[in-house]
Backbone bond lengths (Angstrom), bond angles and torsions (degrees), N, CA, C in turn:
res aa  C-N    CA-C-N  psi(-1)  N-CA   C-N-CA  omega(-1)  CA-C   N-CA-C  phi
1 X - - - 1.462 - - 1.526 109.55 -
2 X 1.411 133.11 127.67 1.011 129.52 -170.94 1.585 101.78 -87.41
3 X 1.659 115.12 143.34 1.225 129.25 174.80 1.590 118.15 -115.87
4 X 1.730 92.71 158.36 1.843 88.99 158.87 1.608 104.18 -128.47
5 X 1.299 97.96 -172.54 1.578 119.91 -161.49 1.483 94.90 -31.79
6 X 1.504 94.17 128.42 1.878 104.37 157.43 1.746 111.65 -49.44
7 X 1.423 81.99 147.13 1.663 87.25 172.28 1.257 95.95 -91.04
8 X 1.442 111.13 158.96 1.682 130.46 155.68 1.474 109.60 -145.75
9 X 1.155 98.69 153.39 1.540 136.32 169.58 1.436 116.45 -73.85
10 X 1.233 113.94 99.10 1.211 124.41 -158.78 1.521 106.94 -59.92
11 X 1.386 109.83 -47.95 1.697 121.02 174.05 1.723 109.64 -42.04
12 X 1.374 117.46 -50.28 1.242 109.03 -174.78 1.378 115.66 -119.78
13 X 1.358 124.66 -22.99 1.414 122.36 155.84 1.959 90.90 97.59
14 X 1.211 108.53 33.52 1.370 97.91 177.44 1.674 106.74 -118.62
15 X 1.373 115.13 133.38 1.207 127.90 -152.26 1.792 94.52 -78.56
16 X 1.270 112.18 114.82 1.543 126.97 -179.73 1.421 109.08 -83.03
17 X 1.388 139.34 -36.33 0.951 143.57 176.06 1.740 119.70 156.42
18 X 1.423 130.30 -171.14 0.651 137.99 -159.12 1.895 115.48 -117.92
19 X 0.950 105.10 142.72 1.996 123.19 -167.12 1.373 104.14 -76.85
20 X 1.138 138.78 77.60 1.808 125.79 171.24 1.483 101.25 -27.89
21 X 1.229 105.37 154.87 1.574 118.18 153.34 1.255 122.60 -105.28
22 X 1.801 126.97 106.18 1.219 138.18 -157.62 1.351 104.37 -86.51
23 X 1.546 102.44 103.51 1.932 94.35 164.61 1.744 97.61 -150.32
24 X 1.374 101.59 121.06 1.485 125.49 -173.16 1.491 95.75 -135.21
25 X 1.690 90.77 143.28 1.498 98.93 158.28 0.818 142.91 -90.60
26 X 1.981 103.88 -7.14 1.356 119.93 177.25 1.844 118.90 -88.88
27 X 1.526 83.27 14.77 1.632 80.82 -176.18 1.511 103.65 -98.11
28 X 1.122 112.12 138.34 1.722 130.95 175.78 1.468 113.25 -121.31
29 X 1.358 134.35 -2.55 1.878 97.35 134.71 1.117 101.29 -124.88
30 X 1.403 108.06 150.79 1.519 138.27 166.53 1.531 113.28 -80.64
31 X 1.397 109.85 142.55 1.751 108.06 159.10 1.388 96.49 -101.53
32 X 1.570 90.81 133.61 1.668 101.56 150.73 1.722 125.19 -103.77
33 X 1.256 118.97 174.03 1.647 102.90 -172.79 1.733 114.71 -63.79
34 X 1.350 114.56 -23.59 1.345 122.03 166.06 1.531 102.67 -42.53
35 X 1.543 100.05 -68.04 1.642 92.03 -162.32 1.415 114.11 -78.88
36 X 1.321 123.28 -2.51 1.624 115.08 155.09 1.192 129.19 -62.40
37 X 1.373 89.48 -42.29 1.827 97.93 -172.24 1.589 97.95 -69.98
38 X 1.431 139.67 -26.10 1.286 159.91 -158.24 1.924 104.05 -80.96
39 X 1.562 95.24 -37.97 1.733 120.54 169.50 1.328 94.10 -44.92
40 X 1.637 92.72 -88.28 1.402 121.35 -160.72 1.531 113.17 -48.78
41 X 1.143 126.13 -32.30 1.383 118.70 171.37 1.748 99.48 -84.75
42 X 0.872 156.61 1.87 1.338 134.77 158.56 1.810 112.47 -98.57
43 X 1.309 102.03 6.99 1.363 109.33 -178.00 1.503 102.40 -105.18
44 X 1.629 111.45 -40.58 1.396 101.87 177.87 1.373 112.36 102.62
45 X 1.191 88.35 15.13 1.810 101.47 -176.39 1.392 123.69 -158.53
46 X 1.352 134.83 134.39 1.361 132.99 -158.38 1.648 114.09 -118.37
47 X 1.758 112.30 110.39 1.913 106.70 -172.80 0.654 104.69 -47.30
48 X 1.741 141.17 146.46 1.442 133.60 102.34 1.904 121.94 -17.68
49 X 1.627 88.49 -62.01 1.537 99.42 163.90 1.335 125.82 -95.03
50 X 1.342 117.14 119.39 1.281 124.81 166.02 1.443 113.73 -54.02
51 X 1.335 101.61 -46.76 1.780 93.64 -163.06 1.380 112.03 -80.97
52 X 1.187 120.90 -19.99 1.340 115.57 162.04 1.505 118.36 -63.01
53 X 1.487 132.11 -33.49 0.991 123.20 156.39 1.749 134.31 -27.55
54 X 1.591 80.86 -71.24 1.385 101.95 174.06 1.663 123.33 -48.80
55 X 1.479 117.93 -22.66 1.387 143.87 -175.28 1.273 92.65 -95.41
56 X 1.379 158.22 11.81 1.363 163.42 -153.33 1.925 89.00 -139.45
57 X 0.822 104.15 -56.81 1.699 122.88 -156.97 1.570 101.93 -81.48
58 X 1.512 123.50 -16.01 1.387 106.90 178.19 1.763 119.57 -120.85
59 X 1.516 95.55 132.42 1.404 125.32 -176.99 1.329 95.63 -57.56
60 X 1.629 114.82 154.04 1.128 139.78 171.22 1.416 117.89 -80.90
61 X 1.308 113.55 -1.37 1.822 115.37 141.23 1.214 138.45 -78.49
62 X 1.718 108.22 -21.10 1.194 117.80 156.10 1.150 150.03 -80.04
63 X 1.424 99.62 -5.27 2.206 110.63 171.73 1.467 111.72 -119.63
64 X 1.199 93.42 -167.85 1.860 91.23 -165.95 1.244 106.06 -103.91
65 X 1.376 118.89 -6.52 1.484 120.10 178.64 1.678 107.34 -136.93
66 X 1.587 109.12 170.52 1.425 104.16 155.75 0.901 130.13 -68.51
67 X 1.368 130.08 -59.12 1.534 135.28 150.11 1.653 96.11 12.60
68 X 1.609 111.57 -76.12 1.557 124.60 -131.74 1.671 102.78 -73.91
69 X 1.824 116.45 -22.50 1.126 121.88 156.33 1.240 132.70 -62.49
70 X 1.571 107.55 175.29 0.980 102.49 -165.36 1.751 109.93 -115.14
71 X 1.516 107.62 58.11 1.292 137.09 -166.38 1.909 109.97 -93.18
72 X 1.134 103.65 -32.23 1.754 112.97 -178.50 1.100 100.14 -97.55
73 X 1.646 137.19 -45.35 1.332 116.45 162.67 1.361 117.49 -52.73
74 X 0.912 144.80 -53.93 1.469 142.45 113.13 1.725 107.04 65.33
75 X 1.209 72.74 -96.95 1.643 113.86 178.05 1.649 128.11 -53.19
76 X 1.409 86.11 -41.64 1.719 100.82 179.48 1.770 114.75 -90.88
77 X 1.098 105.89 -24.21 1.534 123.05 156.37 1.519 114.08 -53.54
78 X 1.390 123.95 -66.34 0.698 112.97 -170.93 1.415 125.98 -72.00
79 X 1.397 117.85 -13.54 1.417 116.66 159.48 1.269 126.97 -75.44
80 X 1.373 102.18 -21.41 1.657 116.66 162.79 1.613 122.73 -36.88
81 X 1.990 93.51 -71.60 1.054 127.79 164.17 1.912 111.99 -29.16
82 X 0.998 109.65 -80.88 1.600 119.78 176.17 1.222 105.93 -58.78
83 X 1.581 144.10 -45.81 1.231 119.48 -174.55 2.013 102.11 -77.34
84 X 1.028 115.55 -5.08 1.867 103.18 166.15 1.298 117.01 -86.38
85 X 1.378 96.58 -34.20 2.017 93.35 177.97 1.071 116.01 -67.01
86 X 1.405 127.15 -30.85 1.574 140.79 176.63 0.950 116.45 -61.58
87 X 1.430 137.18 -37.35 1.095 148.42 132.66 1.647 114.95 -31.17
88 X 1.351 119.36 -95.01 1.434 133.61 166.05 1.454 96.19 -5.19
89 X 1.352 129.17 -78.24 0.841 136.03 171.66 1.688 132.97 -19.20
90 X 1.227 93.58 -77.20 1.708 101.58 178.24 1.448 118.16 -57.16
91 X 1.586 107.66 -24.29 1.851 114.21 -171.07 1.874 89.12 -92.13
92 X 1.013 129.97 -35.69 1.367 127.23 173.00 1.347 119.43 -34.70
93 X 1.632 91.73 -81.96 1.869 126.60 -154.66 1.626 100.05 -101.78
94 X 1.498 119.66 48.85 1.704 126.88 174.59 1.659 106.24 -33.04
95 X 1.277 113.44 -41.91 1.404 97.09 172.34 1.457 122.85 -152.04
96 X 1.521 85.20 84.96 1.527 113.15 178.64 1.777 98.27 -117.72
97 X 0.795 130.67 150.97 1.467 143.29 -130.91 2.293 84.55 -126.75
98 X 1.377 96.39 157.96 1.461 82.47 -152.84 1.603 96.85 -85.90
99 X 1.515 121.75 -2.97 1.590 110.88 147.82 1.135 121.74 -48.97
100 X 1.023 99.96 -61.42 1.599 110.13 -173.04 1.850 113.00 -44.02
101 X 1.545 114.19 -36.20 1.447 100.01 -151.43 1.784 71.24 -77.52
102 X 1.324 120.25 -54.21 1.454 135.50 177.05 1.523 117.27 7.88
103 X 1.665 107.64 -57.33 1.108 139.20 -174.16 1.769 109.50 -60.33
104 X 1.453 112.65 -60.92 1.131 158.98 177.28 1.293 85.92 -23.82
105 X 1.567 101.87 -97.30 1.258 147.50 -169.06 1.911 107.58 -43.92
106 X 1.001 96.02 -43.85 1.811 92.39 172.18 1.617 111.47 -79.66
107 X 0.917 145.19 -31.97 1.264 160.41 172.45 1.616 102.62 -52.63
108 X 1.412 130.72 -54.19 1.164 146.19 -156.18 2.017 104.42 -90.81
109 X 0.996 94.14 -56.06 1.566 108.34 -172.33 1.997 88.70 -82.31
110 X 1.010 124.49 19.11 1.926 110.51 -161.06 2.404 83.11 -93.39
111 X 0.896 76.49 174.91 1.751 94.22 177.90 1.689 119.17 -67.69
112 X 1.326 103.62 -36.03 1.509 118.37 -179.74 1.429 115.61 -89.73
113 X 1.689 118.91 -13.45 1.324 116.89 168.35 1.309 93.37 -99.23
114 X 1.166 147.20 -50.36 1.868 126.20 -169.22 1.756 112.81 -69.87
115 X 1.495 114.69 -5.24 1.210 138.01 -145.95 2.172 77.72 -100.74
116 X 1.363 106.92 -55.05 1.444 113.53 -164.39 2.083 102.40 -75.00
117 X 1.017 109.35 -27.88 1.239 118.42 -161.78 1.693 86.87 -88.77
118 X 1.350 144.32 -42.85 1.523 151.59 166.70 1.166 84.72 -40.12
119 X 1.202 144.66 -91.90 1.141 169.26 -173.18 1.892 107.81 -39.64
120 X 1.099 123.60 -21.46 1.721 131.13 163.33 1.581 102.04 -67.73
121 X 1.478 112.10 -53.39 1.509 124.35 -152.88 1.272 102.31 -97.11
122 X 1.232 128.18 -4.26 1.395 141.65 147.38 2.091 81.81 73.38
123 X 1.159 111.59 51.04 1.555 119.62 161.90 1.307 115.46 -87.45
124 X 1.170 128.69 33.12 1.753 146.54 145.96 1.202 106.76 -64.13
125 X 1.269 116.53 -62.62 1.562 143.06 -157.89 2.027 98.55 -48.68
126 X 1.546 96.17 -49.64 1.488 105.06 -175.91 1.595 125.05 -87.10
127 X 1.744 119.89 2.18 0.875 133.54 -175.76 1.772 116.61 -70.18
128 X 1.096 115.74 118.83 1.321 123.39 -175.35 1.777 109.15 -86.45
129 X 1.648 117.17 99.30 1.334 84.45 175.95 1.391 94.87 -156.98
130 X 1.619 112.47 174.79 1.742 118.92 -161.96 1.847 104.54 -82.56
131 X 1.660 86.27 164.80 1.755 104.88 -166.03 1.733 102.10 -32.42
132 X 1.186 106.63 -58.94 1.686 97.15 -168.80 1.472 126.83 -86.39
133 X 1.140 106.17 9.68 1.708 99.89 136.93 1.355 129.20 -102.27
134 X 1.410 129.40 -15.42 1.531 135.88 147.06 1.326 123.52 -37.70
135 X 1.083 107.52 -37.56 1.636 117.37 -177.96 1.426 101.05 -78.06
136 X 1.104 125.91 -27.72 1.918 113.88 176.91 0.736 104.37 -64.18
137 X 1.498 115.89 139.72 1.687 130.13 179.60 1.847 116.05 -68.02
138 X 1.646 115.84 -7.26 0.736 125.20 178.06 1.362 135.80 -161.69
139 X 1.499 127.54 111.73 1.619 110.92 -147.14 1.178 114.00 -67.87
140 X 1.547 133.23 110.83 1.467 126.60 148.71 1.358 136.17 28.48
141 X 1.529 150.03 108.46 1.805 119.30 -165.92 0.833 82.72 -82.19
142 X 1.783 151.46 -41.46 1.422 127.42 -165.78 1.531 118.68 -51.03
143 X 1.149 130.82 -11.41 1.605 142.53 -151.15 1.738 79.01 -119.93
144 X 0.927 124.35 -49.14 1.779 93.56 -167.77 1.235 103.63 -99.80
145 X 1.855 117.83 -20.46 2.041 95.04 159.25 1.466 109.04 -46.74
146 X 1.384 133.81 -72.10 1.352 141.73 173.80 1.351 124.79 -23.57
147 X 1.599 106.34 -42.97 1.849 98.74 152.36 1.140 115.29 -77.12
148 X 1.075 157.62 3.01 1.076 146.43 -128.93 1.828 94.20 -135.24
149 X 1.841 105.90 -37.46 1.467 107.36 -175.14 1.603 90.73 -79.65
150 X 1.082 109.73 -45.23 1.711 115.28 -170.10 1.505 127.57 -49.83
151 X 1.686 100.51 -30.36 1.705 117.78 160.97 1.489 110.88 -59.02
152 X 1.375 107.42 -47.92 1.967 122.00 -177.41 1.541 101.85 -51.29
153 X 1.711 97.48 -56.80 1.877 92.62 170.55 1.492 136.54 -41.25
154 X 1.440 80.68 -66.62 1.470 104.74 172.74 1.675 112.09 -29.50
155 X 1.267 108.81 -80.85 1.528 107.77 173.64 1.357 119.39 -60.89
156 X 0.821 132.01 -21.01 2.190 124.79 159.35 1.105 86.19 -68.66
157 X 1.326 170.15 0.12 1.546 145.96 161.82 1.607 93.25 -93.93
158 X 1.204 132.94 -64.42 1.029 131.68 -141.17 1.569 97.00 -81.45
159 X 1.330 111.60 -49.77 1.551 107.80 -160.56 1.601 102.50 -107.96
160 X 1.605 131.69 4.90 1.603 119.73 -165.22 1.662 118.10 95.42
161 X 1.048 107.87 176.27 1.464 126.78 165.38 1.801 115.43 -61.49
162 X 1.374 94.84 -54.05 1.682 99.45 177.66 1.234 130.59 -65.82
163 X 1.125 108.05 -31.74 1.561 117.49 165.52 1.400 114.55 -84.64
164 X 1.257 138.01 1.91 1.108 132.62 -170.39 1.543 104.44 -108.26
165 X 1.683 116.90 -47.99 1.889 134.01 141.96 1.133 96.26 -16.05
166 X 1.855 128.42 -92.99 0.912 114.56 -179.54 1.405 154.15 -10.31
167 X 1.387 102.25 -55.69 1.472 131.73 -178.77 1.473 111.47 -83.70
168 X 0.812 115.06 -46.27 1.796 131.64 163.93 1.725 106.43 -52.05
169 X 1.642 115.94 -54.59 1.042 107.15 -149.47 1.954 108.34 -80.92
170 X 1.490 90.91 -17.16 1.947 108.99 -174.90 1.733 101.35 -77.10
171 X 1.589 101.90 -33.15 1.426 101.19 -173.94 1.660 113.30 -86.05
172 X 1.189 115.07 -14.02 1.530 113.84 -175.55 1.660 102.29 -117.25
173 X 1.639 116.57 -24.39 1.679 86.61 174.42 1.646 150.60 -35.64
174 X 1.393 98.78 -52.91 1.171 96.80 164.09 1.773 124.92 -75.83
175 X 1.023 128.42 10.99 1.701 129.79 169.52 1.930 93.03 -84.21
176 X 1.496 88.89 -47.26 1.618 91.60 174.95 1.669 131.53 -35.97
177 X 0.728 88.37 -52.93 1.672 119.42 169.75 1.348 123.63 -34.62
178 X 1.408 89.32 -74.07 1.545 132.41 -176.84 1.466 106.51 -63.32
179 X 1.315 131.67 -43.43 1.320 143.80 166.50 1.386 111.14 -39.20
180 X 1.583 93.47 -61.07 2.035 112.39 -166.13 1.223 110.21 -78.59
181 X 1.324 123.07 -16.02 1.613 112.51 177.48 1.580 111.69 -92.65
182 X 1.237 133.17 -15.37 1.384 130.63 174.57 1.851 119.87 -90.51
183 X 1.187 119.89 169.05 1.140 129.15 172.17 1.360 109.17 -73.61
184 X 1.655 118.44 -32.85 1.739 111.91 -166.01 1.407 80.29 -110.84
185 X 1.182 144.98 17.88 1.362 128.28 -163.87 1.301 143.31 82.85
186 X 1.315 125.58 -43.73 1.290 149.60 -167.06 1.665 119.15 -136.81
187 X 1.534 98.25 112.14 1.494 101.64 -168.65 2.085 105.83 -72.30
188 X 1.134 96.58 74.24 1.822 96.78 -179.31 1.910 124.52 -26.01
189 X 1.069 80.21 -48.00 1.803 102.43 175.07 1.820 103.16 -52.48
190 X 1.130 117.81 -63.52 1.632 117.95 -156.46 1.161 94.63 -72.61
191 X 1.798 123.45 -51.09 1.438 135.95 167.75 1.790 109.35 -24.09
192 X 1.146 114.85 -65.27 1.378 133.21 -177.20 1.609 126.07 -72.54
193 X 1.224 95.82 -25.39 1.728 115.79 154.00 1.204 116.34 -87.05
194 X 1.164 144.91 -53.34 1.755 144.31 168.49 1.785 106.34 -34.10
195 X 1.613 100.62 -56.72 1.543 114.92 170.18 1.391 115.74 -33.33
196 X 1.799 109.62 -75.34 1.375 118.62 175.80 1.323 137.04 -42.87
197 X 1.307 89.38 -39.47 1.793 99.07 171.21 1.170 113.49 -96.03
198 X 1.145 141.07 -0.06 1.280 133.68 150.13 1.463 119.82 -61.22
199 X 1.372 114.61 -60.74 1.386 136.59 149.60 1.338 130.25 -30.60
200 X 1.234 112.58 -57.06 1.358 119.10 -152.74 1.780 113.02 -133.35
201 X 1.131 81.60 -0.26 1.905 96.76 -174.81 1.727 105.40 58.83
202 X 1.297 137.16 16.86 1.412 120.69 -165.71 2.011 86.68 -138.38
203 X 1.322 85.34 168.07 1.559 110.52 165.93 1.537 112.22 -81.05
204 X 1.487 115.83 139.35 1.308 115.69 173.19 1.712 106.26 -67.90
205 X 1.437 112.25 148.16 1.570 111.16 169.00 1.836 112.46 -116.70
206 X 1.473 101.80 144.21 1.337 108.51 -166.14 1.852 103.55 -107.98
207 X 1.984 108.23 120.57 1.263 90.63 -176.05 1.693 103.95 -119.58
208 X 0.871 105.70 150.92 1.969 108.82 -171.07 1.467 92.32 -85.72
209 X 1.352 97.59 116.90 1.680 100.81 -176.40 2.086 106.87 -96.31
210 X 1.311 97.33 -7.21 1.892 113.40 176.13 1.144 114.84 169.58
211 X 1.072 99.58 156.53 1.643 106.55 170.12 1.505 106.78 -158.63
212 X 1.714 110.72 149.90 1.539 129.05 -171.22 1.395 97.01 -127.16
213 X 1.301 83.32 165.80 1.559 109.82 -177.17 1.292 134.99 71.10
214 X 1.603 106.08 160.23 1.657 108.72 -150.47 1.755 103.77 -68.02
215 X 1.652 118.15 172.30 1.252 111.58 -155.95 1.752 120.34 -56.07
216 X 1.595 97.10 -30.74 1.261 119.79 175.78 1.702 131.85 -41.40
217 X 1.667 95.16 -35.60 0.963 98.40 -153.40 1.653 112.05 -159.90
218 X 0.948 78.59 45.78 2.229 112.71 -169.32 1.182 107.31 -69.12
219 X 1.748 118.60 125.20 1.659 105.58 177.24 1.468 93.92 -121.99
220 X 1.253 123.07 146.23 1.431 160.15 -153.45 1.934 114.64 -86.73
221 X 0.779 137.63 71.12 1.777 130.17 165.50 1.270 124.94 -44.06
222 X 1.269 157.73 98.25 1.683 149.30 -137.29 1.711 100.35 -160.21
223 X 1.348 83.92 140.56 1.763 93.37 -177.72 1.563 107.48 -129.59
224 X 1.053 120.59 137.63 1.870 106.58 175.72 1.634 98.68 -97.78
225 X 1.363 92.12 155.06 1.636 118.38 -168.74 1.488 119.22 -117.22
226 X 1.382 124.92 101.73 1.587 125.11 -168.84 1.372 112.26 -130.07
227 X 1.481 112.48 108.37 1.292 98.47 175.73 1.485 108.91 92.89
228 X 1.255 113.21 9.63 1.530 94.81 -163.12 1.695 112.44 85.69
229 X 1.139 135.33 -13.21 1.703 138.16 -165.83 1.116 85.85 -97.10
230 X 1.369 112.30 154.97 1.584 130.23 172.80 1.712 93.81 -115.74
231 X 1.225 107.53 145.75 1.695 104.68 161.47 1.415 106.64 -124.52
232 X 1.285 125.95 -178.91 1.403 132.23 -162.40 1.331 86.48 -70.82
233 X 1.581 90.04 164.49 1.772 113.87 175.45 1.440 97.45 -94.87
234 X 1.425 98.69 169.12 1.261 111.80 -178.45 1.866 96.79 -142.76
235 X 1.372 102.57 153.49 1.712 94.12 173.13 1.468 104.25 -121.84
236 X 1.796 112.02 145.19 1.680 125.21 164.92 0.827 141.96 -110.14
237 X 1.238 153.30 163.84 1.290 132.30 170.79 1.503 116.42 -87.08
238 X 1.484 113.27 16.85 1.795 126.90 177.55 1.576 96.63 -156.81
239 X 1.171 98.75 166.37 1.786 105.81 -177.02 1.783 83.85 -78.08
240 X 1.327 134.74 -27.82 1.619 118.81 -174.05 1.135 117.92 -54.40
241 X 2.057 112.77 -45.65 1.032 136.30 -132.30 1.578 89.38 -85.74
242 X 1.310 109.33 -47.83 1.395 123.78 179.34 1.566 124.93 -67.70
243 X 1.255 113.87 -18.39 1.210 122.70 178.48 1.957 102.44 -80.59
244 X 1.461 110.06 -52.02 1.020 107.85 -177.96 1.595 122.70 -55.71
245 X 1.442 114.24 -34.05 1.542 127.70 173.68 1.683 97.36 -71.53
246 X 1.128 151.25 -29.93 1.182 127.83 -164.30 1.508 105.09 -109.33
247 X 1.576 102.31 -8.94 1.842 92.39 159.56 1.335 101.88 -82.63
248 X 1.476 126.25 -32.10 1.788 115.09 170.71 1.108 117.20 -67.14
249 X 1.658 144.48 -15.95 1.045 164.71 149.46 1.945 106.47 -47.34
250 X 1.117 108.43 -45.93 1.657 117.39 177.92 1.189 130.65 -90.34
251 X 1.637 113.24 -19.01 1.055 119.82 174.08 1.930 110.96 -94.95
252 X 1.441 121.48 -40.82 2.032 112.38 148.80 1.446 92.76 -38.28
253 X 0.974 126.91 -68.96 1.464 132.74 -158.40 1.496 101.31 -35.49
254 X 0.938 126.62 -75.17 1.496 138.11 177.03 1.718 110.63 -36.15
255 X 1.190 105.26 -61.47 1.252 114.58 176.15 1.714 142.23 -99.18
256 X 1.320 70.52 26.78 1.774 102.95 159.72 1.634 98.83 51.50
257 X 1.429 117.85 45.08 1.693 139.31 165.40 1.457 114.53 -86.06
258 X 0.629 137.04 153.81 1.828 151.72 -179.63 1.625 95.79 -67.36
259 X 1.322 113.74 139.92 1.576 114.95 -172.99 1.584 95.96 -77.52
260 X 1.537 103.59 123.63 1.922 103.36 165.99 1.487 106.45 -51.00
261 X 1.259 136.72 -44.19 1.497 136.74 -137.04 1.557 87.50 -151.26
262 X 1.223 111.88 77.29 1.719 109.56 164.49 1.597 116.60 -70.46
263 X 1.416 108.85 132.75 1.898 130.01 -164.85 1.192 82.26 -57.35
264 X 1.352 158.23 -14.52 1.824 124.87 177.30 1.909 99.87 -91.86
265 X 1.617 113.55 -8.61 1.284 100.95 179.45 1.390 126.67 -62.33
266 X 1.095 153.33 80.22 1.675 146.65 -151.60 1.751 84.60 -86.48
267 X 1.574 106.97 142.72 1.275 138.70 167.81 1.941 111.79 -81.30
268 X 1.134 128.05 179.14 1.176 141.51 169.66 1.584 108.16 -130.03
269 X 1.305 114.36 147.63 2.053 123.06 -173.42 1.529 92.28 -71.82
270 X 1.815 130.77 -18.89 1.397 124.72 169.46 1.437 124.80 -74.92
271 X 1.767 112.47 -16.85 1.251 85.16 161.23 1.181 144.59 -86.45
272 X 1.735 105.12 -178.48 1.951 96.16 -166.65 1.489 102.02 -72.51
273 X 1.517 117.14 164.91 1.631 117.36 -178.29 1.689 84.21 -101.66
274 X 1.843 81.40 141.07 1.456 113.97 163.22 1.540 116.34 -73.94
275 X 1.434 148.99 90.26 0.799 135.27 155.53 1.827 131.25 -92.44
């Protein structure tokens, strides 16, 4: 396999490995230096190496091997990823109990939050990958969490640990946040509104598709509305509880995830509300 210049780690100068050289015929988009430099400013960070970039950015439909993807950055990202939040974490939440950061910490690093944040930085746009994933009308979240850890890599090779904190810590603070102030972790609603209006310039709308039970103790059916799209309902034991499950209901939805709260699940007025 032909290579270029080893990467190194500028901090220690120890040779990490070596850059495939990506050339497929099955690949159908190209980066040009526009759209790197276009990367790098939505990443917040600028290569030394280009081609490692570019080795960050390509799908495993687009090269001829695994190796040539960008599947091992992948990998090393994502330990990246978790060993900064763990950190983040402990200097944060001084006395949060090590469930607690536990909780935190899976929520943040999970597929559907790096999956939503791909999806902030609009790092689709830069994804390098072959004819039959181009043709989906919509990229996969598993495919842009996976770029998304592979960028984290990418820069711990190129730029160190500190620059990679950095970059990690601007791109996940606020998920951080958002985690620690709720009971389930994740405020679904704002998540699913940030989305929409990014997208769609509008607010998601929430419609009560039924509700059972006596006055006491009434649980709620709710679907969010984007665009005109309906997504599955979800049921609560409060119109809150339910609202929040069917923006978590819309957002798998989006990203082609397993429904948390599938519409035949009926709730009880005893359970706790999701807020």
């Amino acid at each position: 396999m032909p290579v270029i210049q080893a990467v190194r780690r500028s901090t220690t100068g120890i040779v990490v490995g070596s850059v495939p050289s990506i050339t497929n015929s099955n690949e159908v988009v190209t980066d040009s230096g526009e759209d790197l430099e276009a990367c790098e400013t939505a990443l917040g960070y600028q290569f030394r190496d280009k081609s490692l970039l570019r080795w960050c950015l390509t799908h495993a439909s687009a090269s001829r091997t695994r190796l040539e993807s960008n599947e091992r950055l992948e990998f090393l990202g994502d330990a990246i990823m978790g060993a900064v939040v763990c950190e983040l974490l402990f200097e944060q939440f001084p006395s949060s109990a090590e469930g607690e950061l536990t909780r935190i910490k899976s929520i943040v690093v999970s597929r559907t939050t790096c999956a939503l944040i791909a999806r902030e930085l609009n790092l689709e746009r830069f994804l390098v990958v072959g004819r039959g994933v181009s043709s989906t009308a919509r990229t996969p979240g598993s495919i842009l969490a996976a770029l998304l850890e592979a960028l984290f890599g990418g820069i711990y090779l190129d730029g160190g640990y500190d620059a990679a904190r950095t970059v990690i810590r601007a791109k996940l603070a606020h998920k951080i946040a958002s985690a620690a102030q709720s009971e389930t972790g994740v405020n679904f609603k704002s998540l699913l509104q940030h989305l929409a209006q990014k997208n769609y310039g509008q607010t998601p709308l929430y419609t009560v598709l039924d509700e059972k039970g006596p006055d006491h103790a009434k649980c709620f059916q709710i679907s969010a509305v984007i665009n005109g799209q309906s997504y599955p309902g979800a049921w609560g034991p409060c119109k809150k509880a339910a609202e929040q499950r069917a923006a978590h209901n819309a957002l798998a939805s989006i990203d082609g995830q397993p429904l948390p709260f599938p519409p035949e699940h009926e709730t009880t007025g005893e359970d706790s509300a999701e807020v």
